[in-house]
N, C-alpha and C positions, 0 to 999 in steps of 0.2 A: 276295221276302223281303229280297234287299242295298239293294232299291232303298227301302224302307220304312227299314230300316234308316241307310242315307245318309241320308234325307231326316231321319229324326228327329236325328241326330247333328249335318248344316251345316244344317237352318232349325229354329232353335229358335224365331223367332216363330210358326210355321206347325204347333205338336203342340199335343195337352193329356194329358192322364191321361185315360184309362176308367174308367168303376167297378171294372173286372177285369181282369189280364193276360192277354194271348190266348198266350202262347210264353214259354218260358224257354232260355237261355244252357246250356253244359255246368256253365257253372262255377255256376248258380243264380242269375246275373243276369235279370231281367226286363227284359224292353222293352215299349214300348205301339207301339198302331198310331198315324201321323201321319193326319190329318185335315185339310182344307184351311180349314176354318175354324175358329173361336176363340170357344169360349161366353162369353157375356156375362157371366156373373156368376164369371168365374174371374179371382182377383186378380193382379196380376204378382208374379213369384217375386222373393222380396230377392237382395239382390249375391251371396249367399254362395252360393246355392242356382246360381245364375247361373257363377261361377267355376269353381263343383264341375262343369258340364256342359262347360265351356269345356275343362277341362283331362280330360274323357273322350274329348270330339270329337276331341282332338290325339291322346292313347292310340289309340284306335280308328281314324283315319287310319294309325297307325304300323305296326298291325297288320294293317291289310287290305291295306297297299302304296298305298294313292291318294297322290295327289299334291295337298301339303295347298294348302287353297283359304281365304283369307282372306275372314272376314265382318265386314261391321261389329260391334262389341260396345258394347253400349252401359256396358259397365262402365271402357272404354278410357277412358282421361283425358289430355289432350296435359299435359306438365311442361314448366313454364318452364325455360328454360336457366341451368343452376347456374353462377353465379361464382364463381369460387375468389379470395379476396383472399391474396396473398402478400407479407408485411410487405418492403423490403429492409431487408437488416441494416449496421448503420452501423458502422465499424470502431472500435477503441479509441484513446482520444489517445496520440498520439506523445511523446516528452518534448522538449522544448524547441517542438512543435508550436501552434496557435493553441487557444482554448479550444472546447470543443463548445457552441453553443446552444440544441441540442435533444437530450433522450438520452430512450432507452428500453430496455426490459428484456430486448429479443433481438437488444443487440448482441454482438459473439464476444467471445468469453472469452478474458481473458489468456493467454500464454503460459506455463506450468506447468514447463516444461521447465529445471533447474536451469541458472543459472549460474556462472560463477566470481568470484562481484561482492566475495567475502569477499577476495581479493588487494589487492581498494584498497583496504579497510577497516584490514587488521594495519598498513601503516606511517601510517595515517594515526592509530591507535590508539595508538603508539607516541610519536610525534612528540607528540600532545596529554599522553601522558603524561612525557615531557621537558619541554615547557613547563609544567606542573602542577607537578614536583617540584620543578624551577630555582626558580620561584616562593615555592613553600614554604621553599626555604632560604634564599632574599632575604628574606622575612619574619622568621626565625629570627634572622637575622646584623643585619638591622635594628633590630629590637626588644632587640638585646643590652646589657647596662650598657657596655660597651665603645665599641660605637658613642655613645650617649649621653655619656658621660662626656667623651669628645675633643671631641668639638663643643661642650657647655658650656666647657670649657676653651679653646679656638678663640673663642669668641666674647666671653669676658674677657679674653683676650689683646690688650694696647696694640699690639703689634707687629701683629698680623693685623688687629684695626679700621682701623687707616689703610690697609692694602694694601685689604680687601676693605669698609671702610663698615659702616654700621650693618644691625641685622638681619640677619644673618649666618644661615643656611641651607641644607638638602641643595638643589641646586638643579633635581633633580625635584618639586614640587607633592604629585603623586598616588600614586607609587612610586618611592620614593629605591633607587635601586639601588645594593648595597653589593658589591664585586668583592674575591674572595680567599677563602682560606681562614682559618678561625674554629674551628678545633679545639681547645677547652680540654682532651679528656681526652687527648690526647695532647700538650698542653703546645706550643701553633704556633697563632699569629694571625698575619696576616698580611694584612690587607684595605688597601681604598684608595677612597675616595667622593668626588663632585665635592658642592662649595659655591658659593653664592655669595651677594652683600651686594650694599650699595646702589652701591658704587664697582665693584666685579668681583668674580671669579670667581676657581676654582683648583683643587685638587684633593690633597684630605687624606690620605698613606700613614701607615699605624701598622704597625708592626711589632714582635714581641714573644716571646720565650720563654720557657719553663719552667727551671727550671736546677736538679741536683737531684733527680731523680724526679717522680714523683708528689706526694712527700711538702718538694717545695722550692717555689719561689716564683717569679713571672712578673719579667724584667727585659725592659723596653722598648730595642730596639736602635736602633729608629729613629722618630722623632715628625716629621713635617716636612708646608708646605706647600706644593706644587709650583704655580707661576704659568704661564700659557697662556705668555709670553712666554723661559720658562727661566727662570726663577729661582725659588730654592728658600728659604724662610724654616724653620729651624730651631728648633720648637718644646721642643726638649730641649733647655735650660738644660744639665742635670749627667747623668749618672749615675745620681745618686742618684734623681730625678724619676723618679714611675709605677713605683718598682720592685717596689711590691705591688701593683700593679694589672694584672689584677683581683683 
């Protein structure tokens, strides 16, 4: 009976089915007897049917204790040898580094990790806002009737044409810089602008106070043009000149 048995379990080309089971299992399993030959009109069993006995024969070796015996299978399929493609990962640019010519999508990820980059930011935020505000009060002290008014009067002046020539101007172009303080509500001007004309150069101080309160009137202390070489031309006649002005 083990020997019927084995035989039907390792040569499965070599059985077929009966019309009847001759013996049953405890557990209700049936078995047939092996036969050594193979009726002609018996189809071959599909893969499934096939796998099912494949993996009884293993069972059934594990239970008797034999020692398992490899048979050909024909459901066995040799697998081609899988590749694994493994992208490498290209690292991120450097700063000041060369440019990348090729990139793709599984290079490593920046650094996340905070810095303290905000330190060079605040005085550099600062400083921009000093040059901003300077600016604006150049503008302010530029654009003043003050300023205006001294330089028409500078350049209808006989005495200043022959020192500085015709066309007479700030002699910045694009930003006449005006130097001093220009304080009307607290009654204090005090500025001083370079010029210059088709003969030279020079450099205009005004000077000026409130006298009075709030409620008195601006008297000019000092109107003069100061020359590269020292010398100073005295645009205040009297006294009396620019003392409502502004």
């Amino acid at each position: 009976m083990a020997f019927f048995c084995c035989s039907y379990f390792l040569f499965p080309s070599a059985r077929h089915r009966t019309s009847s089971p001759t013996q049953k299992f405890r557990n209700g399993t049936r078995y047939y007897i092996a036969t050594s030959h193979r009726p002609q009109n018996m189809s071959p069993r599909p893969i499934l049917s096939r796998l099912a006995m494949a993996a009884n024969r293993a069972q059934f070796s594990r239970i008797c204790g034999l020692s398992p015996y490899r048979t050909p299978s024909l459901v066995t399929r040799s697998r081609a040898p899988t590749t694994i493609f493994r992208r490498s990962l290209i690292a991120a640019p450097k700063e000041g580094g060369p440019p990348l010519l090729q990139r793709s999508a599984n290079r490593e990820l920046p650094d996340v990790t905070p810095k303290r980059r905000y330190l060079i930011h605040v005085p550099i935020f600062l400083v921009s806002m000093y040059i901003a505000a300077n600016l604006l009060f150049n503008y302010q002290r530029s654009s003043s009737s003050v300023v205006s008014s001294t330089l028409y009067a500078l350049r209808v002046n006989p005495e200043a044409r022959e020192i500085l020539g015709d066309e007479i101007s700030f002699k910045a172009k694009t930003i006449p810089w005006i130097h001093g303080t220009m304080d009307q509500l607290h009654g204090k001007i005090d500025i001083s602008y370079k010029v210059r004309g088709s003969k030279g150069e020079g450099t205009v101080h005004f000077f000026s106070l409130r006298e009075g309160g709030r409620a008195g009137k601006f008297k000019t202390k000092k109107w003069a043009l100061e020359l590269p070489d020292g010398g100073v031309l005295n645009l205040l006649v009297d006294d009396t000149v620019l003392e409502n002005e502004p």
